[in-house]
C-alpha positions as CSV (number, residue, x, y, z in Angstrom):
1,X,0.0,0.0,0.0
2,X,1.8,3.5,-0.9
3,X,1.4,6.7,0.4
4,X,2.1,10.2,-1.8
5,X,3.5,13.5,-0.8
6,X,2.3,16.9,-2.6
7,X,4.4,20.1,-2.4
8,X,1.4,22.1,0.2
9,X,1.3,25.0,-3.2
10,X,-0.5,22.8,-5.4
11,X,-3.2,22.9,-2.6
12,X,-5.2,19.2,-3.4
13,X,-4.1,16.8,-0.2
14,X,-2.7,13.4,-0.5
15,X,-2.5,12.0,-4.3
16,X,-4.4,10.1,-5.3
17,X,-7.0,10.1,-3.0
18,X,-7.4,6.3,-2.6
19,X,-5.1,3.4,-0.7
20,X,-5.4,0.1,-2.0
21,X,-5.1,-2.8,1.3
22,X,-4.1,-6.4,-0.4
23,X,-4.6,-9.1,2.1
24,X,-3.0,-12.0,1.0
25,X,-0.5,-14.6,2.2
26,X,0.4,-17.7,0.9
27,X,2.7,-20.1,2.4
28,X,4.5,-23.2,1.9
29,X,5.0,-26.2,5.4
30,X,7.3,-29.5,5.1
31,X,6.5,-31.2,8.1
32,X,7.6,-34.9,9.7
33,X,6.1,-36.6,12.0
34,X,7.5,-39.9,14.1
35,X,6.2,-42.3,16.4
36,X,8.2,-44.9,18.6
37,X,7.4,-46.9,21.1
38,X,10.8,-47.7,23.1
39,X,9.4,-49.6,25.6
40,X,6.3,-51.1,27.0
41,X,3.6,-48.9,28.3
42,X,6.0,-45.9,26.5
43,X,5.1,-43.8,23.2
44,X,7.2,-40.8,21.7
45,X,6.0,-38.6,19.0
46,X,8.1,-35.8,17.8
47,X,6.5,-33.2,14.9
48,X,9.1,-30.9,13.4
49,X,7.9,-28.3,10.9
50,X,9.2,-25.8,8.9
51,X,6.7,-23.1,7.9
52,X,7.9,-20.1,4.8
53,X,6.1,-17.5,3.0
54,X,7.1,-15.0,-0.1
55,X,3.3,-13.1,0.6
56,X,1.9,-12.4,4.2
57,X,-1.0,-10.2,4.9
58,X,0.1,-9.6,8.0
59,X,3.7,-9.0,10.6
60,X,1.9,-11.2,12.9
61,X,2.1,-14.0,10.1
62,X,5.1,-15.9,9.6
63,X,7.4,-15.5,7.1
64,X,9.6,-18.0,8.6
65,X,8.5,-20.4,11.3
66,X,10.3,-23.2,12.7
67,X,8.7,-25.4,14.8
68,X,8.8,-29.0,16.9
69,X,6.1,-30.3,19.0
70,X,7.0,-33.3,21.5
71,X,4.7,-35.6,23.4
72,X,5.6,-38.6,25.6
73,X,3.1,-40.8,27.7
74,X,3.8,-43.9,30.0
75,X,1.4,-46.3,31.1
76,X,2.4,-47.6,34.7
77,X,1.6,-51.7,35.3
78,X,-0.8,-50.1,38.2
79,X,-2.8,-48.2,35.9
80,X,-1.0,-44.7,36.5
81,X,-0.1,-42.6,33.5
82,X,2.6,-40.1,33.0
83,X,2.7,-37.1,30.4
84,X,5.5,-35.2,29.1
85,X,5.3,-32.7,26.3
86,X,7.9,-29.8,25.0
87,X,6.8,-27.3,22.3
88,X,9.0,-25.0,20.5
89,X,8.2,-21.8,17.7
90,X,10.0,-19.3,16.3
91,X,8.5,-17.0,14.3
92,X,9.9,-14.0,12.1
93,X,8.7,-12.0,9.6
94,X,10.3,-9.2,7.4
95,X,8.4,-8.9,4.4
96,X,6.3,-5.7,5.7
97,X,7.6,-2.5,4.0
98,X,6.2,0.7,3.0
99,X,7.2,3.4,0.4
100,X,6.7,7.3,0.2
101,X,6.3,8.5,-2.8
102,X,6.4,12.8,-4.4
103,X,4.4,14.1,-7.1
104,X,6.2,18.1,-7.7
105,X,4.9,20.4,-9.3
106,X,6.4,19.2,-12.6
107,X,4.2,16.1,-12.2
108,X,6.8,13.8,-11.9
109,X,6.6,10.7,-9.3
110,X,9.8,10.0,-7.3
111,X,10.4,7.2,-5.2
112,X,11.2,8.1,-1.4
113,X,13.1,5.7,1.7
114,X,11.3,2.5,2.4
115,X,10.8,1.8,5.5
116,X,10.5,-2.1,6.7
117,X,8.6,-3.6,9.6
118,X,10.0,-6.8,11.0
119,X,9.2,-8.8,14.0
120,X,10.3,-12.0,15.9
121,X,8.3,-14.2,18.1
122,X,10.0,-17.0,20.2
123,X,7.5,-19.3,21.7
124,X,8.6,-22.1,24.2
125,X,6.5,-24.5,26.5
126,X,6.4,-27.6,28.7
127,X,5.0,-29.7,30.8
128,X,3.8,-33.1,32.9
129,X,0.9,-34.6,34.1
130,X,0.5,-37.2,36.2
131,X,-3.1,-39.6,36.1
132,X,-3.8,-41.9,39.0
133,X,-7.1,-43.9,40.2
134,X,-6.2,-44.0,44.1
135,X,-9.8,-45.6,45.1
136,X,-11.9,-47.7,42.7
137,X,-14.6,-44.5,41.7
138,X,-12.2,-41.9,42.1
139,X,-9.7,-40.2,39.8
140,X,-6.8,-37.7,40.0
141,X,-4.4,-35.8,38.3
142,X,-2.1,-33.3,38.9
143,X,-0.1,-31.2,36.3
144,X,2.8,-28.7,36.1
145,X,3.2,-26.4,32.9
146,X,6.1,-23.7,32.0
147,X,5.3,-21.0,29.0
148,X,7.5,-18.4,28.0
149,X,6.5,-15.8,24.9
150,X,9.7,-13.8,23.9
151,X,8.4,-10.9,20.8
152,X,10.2,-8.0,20.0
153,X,9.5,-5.9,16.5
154,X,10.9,-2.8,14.9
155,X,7.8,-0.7,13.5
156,X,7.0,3.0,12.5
157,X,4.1,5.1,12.5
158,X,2.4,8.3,10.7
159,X,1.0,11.2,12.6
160,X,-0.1,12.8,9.8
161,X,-4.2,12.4,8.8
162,X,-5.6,11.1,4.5
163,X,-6.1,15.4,3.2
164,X,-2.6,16.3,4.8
165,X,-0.1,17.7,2.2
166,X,2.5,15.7,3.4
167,X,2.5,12.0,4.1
168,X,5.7,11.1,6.3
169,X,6.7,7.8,7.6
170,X,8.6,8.2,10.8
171,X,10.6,5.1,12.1
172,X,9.6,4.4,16.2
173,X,11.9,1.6,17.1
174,X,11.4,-1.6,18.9
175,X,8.8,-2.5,21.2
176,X,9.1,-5.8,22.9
177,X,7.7,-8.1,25.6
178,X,8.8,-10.9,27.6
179,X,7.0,-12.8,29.9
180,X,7.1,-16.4,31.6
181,X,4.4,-18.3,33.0
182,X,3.8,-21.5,35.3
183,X,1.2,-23.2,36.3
184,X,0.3,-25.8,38.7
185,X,-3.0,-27.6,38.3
186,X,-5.3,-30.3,40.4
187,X,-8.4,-31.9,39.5
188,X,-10.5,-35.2,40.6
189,X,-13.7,-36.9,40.0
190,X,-15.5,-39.6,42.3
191,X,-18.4,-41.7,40.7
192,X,-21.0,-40.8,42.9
193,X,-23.2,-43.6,41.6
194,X,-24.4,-44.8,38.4
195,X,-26.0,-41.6,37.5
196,X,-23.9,-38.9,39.3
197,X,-20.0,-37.9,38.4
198,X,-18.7,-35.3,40.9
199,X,-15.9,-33.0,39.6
200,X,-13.4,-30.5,41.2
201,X,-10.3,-28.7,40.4
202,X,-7.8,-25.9,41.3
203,X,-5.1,-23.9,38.9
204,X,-2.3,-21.7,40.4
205,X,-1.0,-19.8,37.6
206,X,1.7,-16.9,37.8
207,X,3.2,-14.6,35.2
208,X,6.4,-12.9,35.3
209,X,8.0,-10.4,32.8
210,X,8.4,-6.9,31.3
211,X,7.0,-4.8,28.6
212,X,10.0,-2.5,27.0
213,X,10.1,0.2,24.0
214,X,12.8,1.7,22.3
215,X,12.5,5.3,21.0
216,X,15.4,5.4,18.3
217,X,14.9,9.3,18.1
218,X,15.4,9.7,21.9
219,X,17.1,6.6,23.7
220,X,20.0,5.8,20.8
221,X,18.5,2.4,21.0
222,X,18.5,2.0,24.4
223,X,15.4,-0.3,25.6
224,X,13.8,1.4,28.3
225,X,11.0,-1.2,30.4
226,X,7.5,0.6,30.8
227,X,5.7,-2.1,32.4
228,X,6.4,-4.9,34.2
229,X,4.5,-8.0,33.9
230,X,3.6,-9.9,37.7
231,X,0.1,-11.9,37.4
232,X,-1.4,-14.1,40.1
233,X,-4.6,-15.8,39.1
234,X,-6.2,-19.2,41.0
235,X,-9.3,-21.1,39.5
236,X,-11.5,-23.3,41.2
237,X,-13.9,-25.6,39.6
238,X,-16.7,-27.6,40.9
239,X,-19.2,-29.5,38.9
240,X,-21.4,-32.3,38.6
241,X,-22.6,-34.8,35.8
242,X,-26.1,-36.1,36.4
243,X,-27.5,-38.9,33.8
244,X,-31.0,-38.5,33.2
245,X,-31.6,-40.6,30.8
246,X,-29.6,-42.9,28.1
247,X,-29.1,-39.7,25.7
248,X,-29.4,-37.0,28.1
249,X,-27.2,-35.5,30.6
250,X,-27.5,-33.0,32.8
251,X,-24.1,-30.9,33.8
């Protein structure tokens, strides 16, 4: 999409009058997936991917994305179950750019800078679970989870509004975020009777992090933190499953 400048004597705005907005991406994935079983009660699946695009629509769209997914599960000879999984992306994109452009007096279009928006989004995760029965109607699990979301992207803005004269791009910096979270979850259900599953849970969740900017203008590229990130949040859950009828339930 392209933006024009007009010297402010010729007295008309922003030429032409119109922006065009394609939205389009198109992207190509190669991706492998494995399965092995390295021992009994044990199965391993691993996913790599690798994720390109010539078009995106969007920064927030990879241009480049590599990622891996992991799972593991064991099956214990006294019925108990263990999960494992690891997850990995990494994201960047720097296909985004935009151009000014003149129209003088003489009527003649020049090409001005371009200015290119890129970003870079590092995703990790990973966790276990652990699934036991210890009474014949009841069953537990219990579960501990790590995420961490590393982004960071160099952008630029426009103050100036469609009828202005002048049309100039003006290059911001970075802006960036950081932030790591872990959770610890623990749910159950006892079999009531034949009719009536009872259900109850609990999630401790807390966030740590920051939220930085860089002003290239002002800080020489310095990042200077504006927020930090510090999130507490716990979630109980109680619930019950009542069996009407063969094809009816009520929750």
């Amino acid at each position: 999409f392209q933006w024009n400048t007009i010297p402010a004597a010729d007295n008309l705005g922003q030429w032409p009058t119109a922006s065009l907005y394609r939205e389009k991406t198109v992207s190509d994935e190669i991706y492998l997936k494995w399965v092995a079983r390295p021992m009994q009660g044990m199965t391993l699946r691993i996913t790599p991917s690798y994720i390109w695009a010539d078009k995106t629509a969007s920064i927030t769209l990879p241009e480049e994305s590599m990622n891996l997914k992991t799972a593991l599960s064991y099956v214990m000879t006294n019925g108990m179950q263990v999960n494992a999984y690891y997850n990995f992306k990494d994201k960047k994109n720097g296909n985004q750019s935009f151009t000014d452009t003149n129209k003088p007096a003489s009527g003649v279009i020049t090409l001005g800078p371009e200015y290119s928006q890129k970003a870079d989004d590092t995703f990790h995760a990973v966790g276990v679970s652990l699934n036991l029965a210890p009474m014949e109607l009841v069953n537990a699990s219990i579960s501990l989870d790590w995420m961490q979301n590393d982004f960071e992207t160099y952008f630029f803005g426009t103050n100036r509004r469609r009828f202005e004269t002048d049309i100039v791009f003006d290059p911001r910096g970075t802006s960036a975020f950081k932030a790591d979270t872990w959770s610890l979850s623990l749910n159950g259900d006892f079999q009531a009777n034949d009719r009536l599953l009872l259900n109850a849970g609990y999630t401790f969740s807390k966030s740590d992090g920051y939220l930085r900017t860089t002003g290239t203008a002002t800080s020489g590229g310095v990042g200077v933190v504006n927020d930090n990130i510090d999130n507490i949040l716990h979630s109980f859950i109680l619930g019950a499953n009542y069996s009407l009828r063969r094809n009816m339930t009520l929750r």
